[in-house]
C-alpha positions in Angstrom: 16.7 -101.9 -181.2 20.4 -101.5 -180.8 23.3 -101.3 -182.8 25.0 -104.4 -180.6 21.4 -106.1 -180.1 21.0 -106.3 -184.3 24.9 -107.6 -184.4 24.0 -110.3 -182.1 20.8 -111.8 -183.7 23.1 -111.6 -187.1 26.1 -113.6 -185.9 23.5 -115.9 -184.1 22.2 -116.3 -187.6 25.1 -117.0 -189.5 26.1 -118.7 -187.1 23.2 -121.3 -187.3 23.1 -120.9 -191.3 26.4 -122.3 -191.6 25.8 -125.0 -188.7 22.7 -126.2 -191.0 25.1 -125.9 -193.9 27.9 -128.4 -192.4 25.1 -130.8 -190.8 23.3 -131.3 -194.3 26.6 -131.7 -195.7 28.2 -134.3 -193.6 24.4 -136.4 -194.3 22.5 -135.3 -191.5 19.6 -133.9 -192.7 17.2 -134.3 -190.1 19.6 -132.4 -187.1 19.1 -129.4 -189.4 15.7 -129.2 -187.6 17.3 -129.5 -184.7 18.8 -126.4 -185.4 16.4 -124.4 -186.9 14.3 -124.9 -183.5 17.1 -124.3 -181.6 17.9 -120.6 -183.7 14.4 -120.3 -183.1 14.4 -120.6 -179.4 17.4 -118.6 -178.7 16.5 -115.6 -181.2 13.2 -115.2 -179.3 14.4 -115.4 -175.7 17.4 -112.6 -176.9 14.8 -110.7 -178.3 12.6 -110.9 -175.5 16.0 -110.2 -173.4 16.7 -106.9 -175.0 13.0 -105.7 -175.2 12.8 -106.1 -171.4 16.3 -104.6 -170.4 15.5 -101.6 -172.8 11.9 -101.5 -170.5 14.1 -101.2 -167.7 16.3 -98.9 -168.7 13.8 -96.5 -169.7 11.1 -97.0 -167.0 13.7 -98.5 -164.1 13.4 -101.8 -162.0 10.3 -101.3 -159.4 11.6 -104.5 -158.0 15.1 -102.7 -156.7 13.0 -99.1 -155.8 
């Protein structure tokens, strides 16, 4: 995985870390889950994003050939 692909899932993170943090706080404990699917969802689509570009990139797109 790349340098730029690992930055992104870690500011995605932190991102959704401090967003559960402030949403808890303010007494809104059940949008935290909310969240957490969210972070969920949108980790494993990037994932899945950057695993199929780098397929691409390596084995080119039959779909353009």
């Amino acid at each position: 995985m790349s340098c730029e692909t690992l930055s992104a899932l870690t500011t995605v993170l932190a991102l959704a870390f401090a967003a559960s943090l402030l949403t808890a706080s303010i007494g809104a404990p059940e949008d935290v889950v909310t969240i957490a699917v969210a972070t969920v969802g949108i980790v494993a689509v990037g994932l899945t994003l950057a695993r199929l570009f780098t397929r691409f990139e390596a084995n080119g797109l039959p779909v353009l050939e």
